[in-house]
N, C-alpha and C positions, 0 to 999 in steps of 0.2 A: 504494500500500500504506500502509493505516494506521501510525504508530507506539503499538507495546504503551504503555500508561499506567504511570505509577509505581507503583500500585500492582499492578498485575498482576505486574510484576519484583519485588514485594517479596514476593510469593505464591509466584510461582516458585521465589525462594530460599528461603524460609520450607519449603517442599514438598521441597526438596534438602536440605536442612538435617538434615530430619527422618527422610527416606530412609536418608543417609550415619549418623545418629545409630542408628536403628533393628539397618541390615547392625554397625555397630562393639559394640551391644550383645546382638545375637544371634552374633557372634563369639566375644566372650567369655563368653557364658554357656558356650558351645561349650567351651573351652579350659580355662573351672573345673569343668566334668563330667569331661573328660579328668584334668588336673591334679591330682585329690583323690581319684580312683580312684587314679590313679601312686600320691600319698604314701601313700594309705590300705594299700595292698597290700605297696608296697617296707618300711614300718614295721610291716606284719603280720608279713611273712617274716622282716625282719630281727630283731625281737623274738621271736617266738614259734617262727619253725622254724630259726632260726641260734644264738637263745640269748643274742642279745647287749646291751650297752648300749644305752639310750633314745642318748645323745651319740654313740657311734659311727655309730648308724643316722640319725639328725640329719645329719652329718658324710661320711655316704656319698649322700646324698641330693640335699643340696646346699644354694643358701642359698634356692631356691624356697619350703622346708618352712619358712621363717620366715614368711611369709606366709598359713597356712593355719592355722587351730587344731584342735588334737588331743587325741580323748578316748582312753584307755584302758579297754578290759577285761578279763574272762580270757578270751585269746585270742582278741580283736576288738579292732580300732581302729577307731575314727570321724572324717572327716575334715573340717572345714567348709573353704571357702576365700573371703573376704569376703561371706560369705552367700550366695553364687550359686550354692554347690550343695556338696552333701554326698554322704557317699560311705561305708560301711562296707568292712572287710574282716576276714572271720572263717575262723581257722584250722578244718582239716578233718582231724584226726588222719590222716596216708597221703594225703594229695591235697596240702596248701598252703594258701594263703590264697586266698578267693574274692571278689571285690568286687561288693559290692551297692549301689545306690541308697540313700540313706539319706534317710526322712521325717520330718518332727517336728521339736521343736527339740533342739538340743543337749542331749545328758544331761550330768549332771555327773559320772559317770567316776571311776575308782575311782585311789589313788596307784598311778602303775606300779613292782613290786615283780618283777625277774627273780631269780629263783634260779642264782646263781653255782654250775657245775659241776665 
């Protein structure tokens, strides 16, 4: 039996390499699709159908939501999370907040202003 050549082994790992790089970033794109729905929705509800503070709903969240950037609207949030994927969720007067896929780039988003009841 021949011995493989040095480069062949350096092909094989170069081929493994690229495999393991590929599965670890189709994982996480995986996991920023999930993750920006979560924020996008938990800060729809908590803003808009609970009524409450931007900080609180930050604070019930957890420290995930520091890692994502967040637009506000009237009664939609947009959520990006290191560009890998974005995500709206827009209140439905009687139903909740809905999450949607979000395309395009970031808007620029309006100051968030709750009205204290």
């Amino acid at each position: 039996m021949r011995k493989p050549s040095f480069s062949s082994v350096v092909m094989w790992i170069c081929i493994a390499v690229a495999v393991v790089g590929a599965v670890i970033g189709w994982q996480a794109i995986r996991y920023a699709e999930v993750a920006t729905g979560y924020i996008a929705q938990r800060m729809c509800s908590c803003l808009y159908v609970q009524g409450r503070q931007e900080d609180e709903c930050r604070a019930e969240i957890g420290p995930q939501i520091e890692q994502a950037q967040l637009v506000y609207f009237n009664e939609r949030v947009v959520a990006d999370l290191y560009g890998l994927s974005k995500a709206q969720a827009q209140l439905t007067p009687g139903f909740g907040c809905a999450v949607t896929r979000f395309t395009g780039t970031m808007p620029r988003g309006l100051e968030l202003q709750i009205n204290d009841e």
